[in-house]
C-alpha positions as CSV (number, residue, x, y, z in Angstrom):
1,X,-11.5,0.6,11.3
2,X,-8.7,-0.3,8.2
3,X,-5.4,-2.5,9.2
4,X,-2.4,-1.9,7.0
5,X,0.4,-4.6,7.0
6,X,3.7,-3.0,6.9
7,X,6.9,-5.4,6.2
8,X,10.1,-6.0,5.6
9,X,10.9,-7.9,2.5
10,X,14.6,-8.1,2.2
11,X,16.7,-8.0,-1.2
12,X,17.9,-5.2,-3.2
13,X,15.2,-3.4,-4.4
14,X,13.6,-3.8,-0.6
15,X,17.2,-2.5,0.7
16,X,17.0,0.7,-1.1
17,X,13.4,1.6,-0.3
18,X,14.4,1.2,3.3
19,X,17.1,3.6,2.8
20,X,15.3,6.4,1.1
21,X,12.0,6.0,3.6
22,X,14.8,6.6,6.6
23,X,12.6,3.3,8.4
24,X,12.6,-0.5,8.4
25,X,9.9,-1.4,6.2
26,X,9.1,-1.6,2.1
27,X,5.8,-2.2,1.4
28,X,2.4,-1.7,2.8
29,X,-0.4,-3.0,2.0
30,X,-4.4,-3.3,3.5
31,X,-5.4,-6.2,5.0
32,X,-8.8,-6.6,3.5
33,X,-11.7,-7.9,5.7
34,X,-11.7,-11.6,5.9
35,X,-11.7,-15.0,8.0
36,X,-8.8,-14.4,10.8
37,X,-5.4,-15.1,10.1
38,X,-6.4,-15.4,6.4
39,X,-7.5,-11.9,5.5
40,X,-6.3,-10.9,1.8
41,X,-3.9,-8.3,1.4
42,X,-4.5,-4.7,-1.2
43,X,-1.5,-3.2,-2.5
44,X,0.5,-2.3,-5.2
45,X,3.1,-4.3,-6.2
46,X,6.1,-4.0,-8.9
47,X,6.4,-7.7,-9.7
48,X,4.5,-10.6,-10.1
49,X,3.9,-12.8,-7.0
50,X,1.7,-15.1,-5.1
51,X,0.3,-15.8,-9.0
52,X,-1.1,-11.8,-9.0
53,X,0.3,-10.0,-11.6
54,X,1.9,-5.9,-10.9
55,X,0.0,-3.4,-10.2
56,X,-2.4,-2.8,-7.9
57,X,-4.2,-6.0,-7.0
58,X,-5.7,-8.3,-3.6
59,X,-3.4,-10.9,-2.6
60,X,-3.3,-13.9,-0.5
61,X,-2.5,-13.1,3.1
62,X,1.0,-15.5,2.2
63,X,1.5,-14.3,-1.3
64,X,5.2,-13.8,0.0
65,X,7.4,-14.7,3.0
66,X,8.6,-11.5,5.2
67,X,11.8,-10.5,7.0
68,X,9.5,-8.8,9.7
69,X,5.8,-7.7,9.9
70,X,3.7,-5.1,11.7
71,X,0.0,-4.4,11.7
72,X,-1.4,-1.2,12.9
73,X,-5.4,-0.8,12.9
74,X,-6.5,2.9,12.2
75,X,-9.8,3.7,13.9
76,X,-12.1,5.0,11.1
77,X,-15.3,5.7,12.0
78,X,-17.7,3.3,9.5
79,X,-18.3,6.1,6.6
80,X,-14.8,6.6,6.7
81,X,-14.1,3.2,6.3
82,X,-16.5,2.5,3.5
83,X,-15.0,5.2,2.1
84,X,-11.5,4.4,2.2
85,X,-12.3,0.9,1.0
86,X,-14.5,2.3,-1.9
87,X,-11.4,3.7,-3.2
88,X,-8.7,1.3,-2.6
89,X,-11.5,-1.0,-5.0
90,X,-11.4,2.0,-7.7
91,X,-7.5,1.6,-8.3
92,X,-7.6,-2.1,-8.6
93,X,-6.4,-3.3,-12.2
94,X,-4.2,0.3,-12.2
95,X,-0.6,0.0,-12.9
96,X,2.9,-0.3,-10.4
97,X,4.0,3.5,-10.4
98,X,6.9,2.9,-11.8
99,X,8.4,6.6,-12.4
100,X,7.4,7.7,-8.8
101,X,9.6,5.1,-7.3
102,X,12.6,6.0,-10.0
103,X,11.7,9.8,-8.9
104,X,11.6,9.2,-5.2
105,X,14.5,10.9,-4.3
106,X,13.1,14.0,-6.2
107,X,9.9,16.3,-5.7
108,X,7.0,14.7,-7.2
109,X,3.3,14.9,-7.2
110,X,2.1,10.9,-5.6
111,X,-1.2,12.0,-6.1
112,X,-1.8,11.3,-10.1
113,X,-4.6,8.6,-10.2
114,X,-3.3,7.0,-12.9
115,X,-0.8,4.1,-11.0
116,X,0.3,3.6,-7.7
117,X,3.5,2.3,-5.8
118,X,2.4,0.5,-1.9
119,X,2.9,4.2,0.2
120,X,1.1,6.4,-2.1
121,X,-1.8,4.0,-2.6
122,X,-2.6,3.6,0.8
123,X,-1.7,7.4,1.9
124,X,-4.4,8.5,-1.1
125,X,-6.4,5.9,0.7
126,X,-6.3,7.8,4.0
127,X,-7.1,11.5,2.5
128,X,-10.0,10.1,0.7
129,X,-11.2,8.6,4.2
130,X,-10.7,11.6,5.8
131,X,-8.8,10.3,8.2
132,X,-6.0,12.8,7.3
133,X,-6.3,15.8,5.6
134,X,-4.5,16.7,2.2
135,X,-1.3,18.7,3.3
136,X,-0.7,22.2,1.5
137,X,2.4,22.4,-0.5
């Protein structure tokens, strides 16, 4: 079983992934396993905050203050999990993704290994899992 924190931030850069994403939220990250209420968070991040710097890197659970948040748990079963954790540990240290966020309005391949933005991450996350399959283009 994973849980992903999806949230609202607010601000500009915030405002105009909610447009292009058609939803409410504007990042995503994993909440990693820990004591309750203080579990760290895994994402990717374009800024510095909570004293992490960009990229993709574990967080504190308060690194930031939210406009709204929502957890969902996905039921893995456990190889899934390990699996899905095993590779969200493999991208930490990798850059913010940068271009795919400049490019999201445009057709791009999200699934270069080489840096991340939140979605992609955690979506790569899931197809490594198997908890969804890699969609044909």
């Amino acid at each position: 079983m994973i849980t992903l924190q999806f949230v609202q931030a607010g601000g500009l850069a915030s405002d105009a992934i909610e447009v292009f994403e058609h939803g409410w939220c504007s990042h995503v990250d994993c909440v990693m396993p820990g004591p309750k209420g203080a579990e760290p968070l895994l994402g990717a991040r374009s800024d510095v905050v909570g004293g992490a710097p960009a990229g993709v890197q574990i967080r504190t659970p308060n690194y930031s203050l939210w406009k709204k948040t929502q957890r969902i748990t996905i039921p893995l079963d456990d190889a899934q999990t390990a699996l899905y954790y095993a590779f969200l540990h493999a991208q930490l240290g990798k850059p913010y993704d940068t271009t795919a966020i400049l490019a999201f309005a445009v057709d791009r391949n999200w699934r270069e290994l080489d840096s991340w933005f939140c979605s992609e991450l955690q979506a790569s996350a899931c197809e490594t899992s198997g908890w969804f399959h890699k969609l044909l283009a």
